[in-house]
C-alpha positions in Angstrom: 38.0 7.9 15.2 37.1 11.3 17.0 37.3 10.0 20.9 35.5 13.6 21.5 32.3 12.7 18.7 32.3 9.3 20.0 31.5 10.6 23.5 28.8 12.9 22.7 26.7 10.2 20.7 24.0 9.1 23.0 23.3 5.6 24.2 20.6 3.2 22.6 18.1 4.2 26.0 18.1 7.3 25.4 14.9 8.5 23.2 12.6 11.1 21.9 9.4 12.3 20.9 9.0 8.4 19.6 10.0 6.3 22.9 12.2 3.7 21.1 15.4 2.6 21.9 18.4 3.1 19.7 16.8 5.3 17.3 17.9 8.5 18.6 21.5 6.7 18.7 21.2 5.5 14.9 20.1 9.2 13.9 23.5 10.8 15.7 25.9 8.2 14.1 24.9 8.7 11.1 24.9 12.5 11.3 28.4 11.8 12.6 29.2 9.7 9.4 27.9 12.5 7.4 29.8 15.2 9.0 33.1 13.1 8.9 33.7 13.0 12.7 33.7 9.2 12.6 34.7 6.5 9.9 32.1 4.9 7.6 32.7 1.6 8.9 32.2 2.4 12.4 30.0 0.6 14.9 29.5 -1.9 12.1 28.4 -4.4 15.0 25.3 -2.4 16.0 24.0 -3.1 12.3 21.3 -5.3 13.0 20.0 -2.7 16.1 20.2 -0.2 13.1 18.2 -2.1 11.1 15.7 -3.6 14.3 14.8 -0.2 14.9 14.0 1.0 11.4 12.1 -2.3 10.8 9.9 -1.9 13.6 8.8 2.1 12.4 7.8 0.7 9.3 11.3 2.5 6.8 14.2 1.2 5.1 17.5 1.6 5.9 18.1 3.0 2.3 15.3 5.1 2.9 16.6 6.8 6.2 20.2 7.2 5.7 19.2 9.3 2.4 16.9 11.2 4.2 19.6 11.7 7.2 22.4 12.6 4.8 20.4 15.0 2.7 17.4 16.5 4.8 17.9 17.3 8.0 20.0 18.8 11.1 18.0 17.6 13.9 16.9 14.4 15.6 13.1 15.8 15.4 13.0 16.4 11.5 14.2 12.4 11.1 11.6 11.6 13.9 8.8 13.7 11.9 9.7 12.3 8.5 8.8 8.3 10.5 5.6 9.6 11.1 5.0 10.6 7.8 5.6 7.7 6.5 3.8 5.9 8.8 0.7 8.2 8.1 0.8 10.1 11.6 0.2 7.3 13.8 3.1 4.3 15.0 1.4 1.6 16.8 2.8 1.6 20.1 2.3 -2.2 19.9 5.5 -2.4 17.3 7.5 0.4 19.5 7.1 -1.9 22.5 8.2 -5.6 20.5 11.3 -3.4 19.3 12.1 -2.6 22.8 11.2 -5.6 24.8 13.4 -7.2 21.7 16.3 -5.0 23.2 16.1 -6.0 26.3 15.9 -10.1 25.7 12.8 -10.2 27.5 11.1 -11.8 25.0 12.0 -15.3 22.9 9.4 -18.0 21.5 9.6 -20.8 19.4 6.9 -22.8 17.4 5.1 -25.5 18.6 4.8 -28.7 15.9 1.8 -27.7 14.6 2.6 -23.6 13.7 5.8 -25.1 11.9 5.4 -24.1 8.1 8.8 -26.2 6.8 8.9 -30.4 7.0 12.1 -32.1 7.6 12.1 -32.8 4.0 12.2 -28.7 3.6 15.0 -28.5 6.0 17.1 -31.2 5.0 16.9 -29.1 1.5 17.6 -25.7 3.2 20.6 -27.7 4.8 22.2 -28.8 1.9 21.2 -26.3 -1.0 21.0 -23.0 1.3 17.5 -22.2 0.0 13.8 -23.0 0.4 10.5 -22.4 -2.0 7.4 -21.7 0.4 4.4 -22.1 -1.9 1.8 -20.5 -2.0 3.3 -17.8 1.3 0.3 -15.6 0.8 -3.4 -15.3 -0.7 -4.0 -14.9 -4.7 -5.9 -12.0 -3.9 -2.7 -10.7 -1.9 -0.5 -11.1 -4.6 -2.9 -9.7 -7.3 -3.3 -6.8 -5.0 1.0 -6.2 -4.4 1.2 -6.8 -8.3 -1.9 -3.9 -9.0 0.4 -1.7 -7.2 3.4 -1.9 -9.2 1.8 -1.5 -12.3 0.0 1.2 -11.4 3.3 2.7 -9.7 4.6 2.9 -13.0 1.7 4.0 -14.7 1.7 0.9 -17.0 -0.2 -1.1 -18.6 0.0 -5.1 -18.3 -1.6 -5.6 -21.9 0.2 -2.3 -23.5 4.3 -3.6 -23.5 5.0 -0.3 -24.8 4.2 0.8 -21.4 6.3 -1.7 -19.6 9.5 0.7 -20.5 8.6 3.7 -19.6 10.7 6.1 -17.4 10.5 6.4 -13.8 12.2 8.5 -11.4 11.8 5.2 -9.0 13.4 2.7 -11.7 16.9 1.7 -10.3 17.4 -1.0 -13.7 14.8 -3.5 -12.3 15.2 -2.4 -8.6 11.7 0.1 -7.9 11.8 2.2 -5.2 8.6 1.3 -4.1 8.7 0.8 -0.2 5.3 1.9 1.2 1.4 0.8 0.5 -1.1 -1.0 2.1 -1.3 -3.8 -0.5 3.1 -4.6 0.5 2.2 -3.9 4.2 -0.2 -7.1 3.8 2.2 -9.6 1.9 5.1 -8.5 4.6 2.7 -9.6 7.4 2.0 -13.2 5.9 2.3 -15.3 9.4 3.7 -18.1 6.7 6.5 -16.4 5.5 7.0 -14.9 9.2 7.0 -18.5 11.0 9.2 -20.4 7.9 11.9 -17.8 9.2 11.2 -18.1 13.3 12.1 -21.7 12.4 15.1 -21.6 10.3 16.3 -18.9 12.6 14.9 -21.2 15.8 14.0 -17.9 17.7 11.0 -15.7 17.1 13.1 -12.1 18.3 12.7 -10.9 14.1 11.4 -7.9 12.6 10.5 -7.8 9.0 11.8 -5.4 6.8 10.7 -2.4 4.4 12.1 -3.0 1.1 11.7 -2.2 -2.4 10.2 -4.2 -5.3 11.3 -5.7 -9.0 9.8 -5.3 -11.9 12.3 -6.9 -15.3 10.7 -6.5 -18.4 11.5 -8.7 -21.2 14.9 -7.7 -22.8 14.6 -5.6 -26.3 16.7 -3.9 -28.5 16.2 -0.8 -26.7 15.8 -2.1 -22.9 18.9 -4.2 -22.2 19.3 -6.3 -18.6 22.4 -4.2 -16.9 21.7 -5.2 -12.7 21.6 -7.2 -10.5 23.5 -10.0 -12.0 25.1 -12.4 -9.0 26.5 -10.7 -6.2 26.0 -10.7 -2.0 24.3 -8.0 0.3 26.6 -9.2 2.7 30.3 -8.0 4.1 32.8 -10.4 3.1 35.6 -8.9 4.5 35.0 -11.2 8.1 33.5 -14.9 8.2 29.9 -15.2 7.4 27.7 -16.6 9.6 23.7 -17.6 9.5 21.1 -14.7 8.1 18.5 -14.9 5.8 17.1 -12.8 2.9 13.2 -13.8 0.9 11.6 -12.4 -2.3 7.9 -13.0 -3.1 7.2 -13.8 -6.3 3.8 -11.6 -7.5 3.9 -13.4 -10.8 4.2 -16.8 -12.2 7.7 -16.6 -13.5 9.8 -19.2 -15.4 13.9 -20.0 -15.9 14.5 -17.8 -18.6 11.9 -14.9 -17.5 15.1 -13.3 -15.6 14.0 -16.0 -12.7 15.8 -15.0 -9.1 19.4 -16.9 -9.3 21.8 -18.1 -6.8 24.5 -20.7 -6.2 22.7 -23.7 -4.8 25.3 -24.7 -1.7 27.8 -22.2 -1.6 27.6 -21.6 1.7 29.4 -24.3 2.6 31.8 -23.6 0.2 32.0 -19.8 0.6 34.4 -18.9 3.7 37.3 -21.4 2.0 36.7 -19.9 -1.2 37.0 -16.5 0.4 40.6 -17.5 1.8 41.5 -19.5 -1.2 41.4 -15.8 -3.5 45.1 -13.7 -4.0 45.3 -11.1 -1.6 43.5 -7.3 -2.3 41.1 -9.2 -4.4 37.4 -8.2 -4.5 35.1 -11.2 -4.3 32.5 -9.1 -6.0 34.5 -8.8 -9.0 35.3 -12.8 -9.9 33.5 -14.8 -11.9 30.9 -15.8 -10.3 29.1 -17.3 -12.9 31.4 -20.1 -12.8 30.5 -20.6 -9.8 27.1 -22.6 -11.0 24.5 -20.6 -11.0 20.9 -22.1 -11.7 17.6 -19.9 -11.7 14.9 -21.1 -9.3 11.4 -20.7 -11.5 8.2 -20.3 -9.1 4.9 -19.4 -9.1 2.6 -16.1 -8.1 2.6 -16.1 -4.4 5.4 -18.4 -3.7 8.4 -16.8 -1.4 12.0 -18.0 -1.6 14.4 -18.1 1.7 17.9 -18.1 0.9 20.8 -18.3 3.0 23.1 -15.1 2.6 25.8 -16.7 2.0 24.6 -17.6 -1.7 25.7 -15.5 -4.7 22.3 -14.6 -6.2 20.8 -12.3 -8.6 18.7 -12.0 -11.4 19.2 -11.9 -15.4 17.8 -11.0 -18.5 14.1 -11.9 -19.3 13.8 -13.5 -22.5 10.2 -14.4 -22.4 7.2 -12.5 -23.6 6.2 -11.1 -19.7 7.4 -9.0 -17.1 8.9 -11.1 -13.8 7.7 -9.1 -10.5 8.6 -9.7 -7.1 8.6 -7.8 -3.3 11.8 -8.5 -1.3 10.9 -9.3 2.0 12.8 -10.4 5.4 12.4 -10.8 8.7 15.7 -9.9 10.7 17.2 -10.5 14.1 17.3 -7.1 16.4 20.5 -8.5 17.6 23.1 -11.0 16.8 22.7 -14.3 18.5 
C-alpha cells in the first residue's frame, strides 16, 4: 500500500458541502482505488461506513462507485451528482441519524408490542436462516412499485411480446432501477424496518438503495442465464450475522423462477468452507447439491434471509413474469 496516499486520505469527520461524516473519506479511497495508489481490497473493514453513508443520501453503492470511477475528479462533482439524485434537497433529518449513528449516540430496541416476528418466526429464522413477512407493505404499495417497473420497461403486462424487449437497464433479470417515489415508499415500510431492528436486536440500520427483478417466463428466444445460487458475501474470512430482504411485487409460485436459497446453511457454511481443497472458489462448486428449495410468496410479502445462505433465482416456467425490489436495512458499523 502507498504509506504516502494513505496519509493524504482524509478522516471520516472531515466533510463538505453536505455535512456527513465519512463521505468525503469514501469519495478519496475510491478515487485512490481508481488511480491505483492503493489495493482494491483495502480498508475492507470500513465497508459497512461505506455503505451507512450512501444509504442514508438515498444511492447505491453500485451506483456511486460507477459514477466515481467514470465521472469525476473532485469531491464536489460526487457531492453534486447526491443531490441530483436526491432531487436537490437531502433531508437534514437522514444526514443527522447517519452521523449520530457514527458516533454511538443513539441505540433502541422494540418494545413487545412494535415487535413484527413471534417466537414461532424466530425459532424458524433460527433454524432455517430465513423468514416470510406477509403482507410487509400495502396492496396499493405494491401495485404502485410493480406500475413502475413495467412502465420502466415500456411493457405491457397483457402484451408478453413486450415483456422481452431490450433495455439499456436489463442486467439478465437484475433492472437498474434504483430511484422513484413508488420504491422510496415500499423501502420505508416500518414492518419490514422493525422485523430487521429485531433480528439484528439494535435499531442503529439504514436501509438501502437497490435495484429491482423482473424474470420473464423462459422461451425459445429468452433463456434464464443469472443469478442462479451464489453469496453477496466475502468468504475468504468467517461469516458472521447480516441480513439481506426482497419484496415480492407479485404473487409468485415455485416454478415462476421463485427466490431460492439453502434452508440452514448457515450453520453448516464456515465448516464447509474449511472442509474445500485449498485455492478453491466456493462460488464455483456445486451448489445445487447443496439443497436448494424455492420459497413461493405472495404480492407484498418480504423475505429476510441470513447471508450466509446460498440463494438465487431460476428459470420461470410459468405463464407470468416474477417481480420483486431488493430491500435491506444495514448496520452503519459492525457490532
Amino acid at each position: 500500500m502507498n504509506e504516502t496516499m494513505t496519509m493524504a486520505i482524509p478522516g471520516s469527520p472531515e466533510t463538505g458541502r453536505i455535512k456527513i461524516f465519512h463521505l468525503k473519506r469514501f469519495w478519496s479511497k475510491c478515487r485512490a482505488k481508481k488511480l491505483r495508489q492503493v489495493a482494491q481490497g483495502s480498508f475492507s473493514e470500513e465497508w459497512p461506513l461505506d455503505h451507512g453513508v450512501l444509504n442514508a443520501l438515498g444511492v447505491s453503492l453500485e451506483e456511486s462507485i460507477s459514477f466515481i470511477y467514470c465521472d469525476t475528479s473532485e469531491f464536489s462533482d460526487f457531492e453534486n451528482w447526491i443531490f441530483e439524485k436526491n432531487n436537490g434537497q437531502i433531508p437534514q433529518e437522514k444526514i443527522d441519524l447517519f452521523n449520530t449513528f457514527f458516533l454511538n449516540e443513539k441505540q433502541e430496541t422494540l418494545s413487545d408490542r412494535e415487535k413484527v416476528l413471534s417466537d414461532d418466526d424466530l425459532a424458524f429464522f433460527e433454524t432455517h436462516g430465513y423468514v416470510i413477512i406477509r403482507n410487509a407493505v400495502t396492496p396499493e404499495q405494491c401495485r404502485a412499485a410493480e406500475k413502475k417497473v413495467w412502465n420502466f420497461l415500456g411493457a405491457d403486462p397483457q402484451q408478453p411480446g413486450t415483456w422481452y424487449k431490450p433495455h439499456p437497464a436489463r442486467k439478465g433479470i437484475m433492472i437498474q432501477l434504483f430511484h422513484d417515489e413508488a420504491l422510496e415508499d415500499t423501502r420505508r415500510s416500518e414492518k419490514i424496518r422493525r422485523a430487521y431492528v429485531q433480528l439484528y436486536g439494535h435499531d442503529r440500520l439504514l436501509v438501502t438503495t437497490d435495484r429491482v427483478s423482473f424474470n420473464p417466463p423462459q422461451t425459445e428466444t429468452w433463456k434464464f442465464s443469472w443469478p442462479y445460487l451464489h453469496w453477496d458475501v466475502r468468504l475468504d474470512r468467517p461469516v458472521g450475522f447480516g441480513l439481506q430482504g426482497l419484496l415480492y411485487l407479485t404473487d409468485t409460485k415455485a416454478e415462476q423462477g421463485a427466490f431460492t436459497l439453502v434452508p440452514g446453511f448457515h450453520h453448516r457454511l464456515n465448516d464447509w468452507l474449511k472442509s474445500l481443497p485449498p485455492g478453491t472458489d466456493p462460488q464455483a462448486e456445486d451448489l445445487d447439491a447443496l439443497g436448494p428449495q424455492p420459497v413461493p410468496a405472495n404480492a407484498g410479502d418480504f423475505i429476510i434471509w441470513h447471508h450466509a445462505l446460498p440463494h438465487g433465482s431460476g428459470p420461470n416456467r410459468l405463464d407470468r413474469p416474477r417481480i420483486v425490489q431488493y430491500i435491506n436495512w444495514q448496520p452503519v458499523k459492525e457490532s
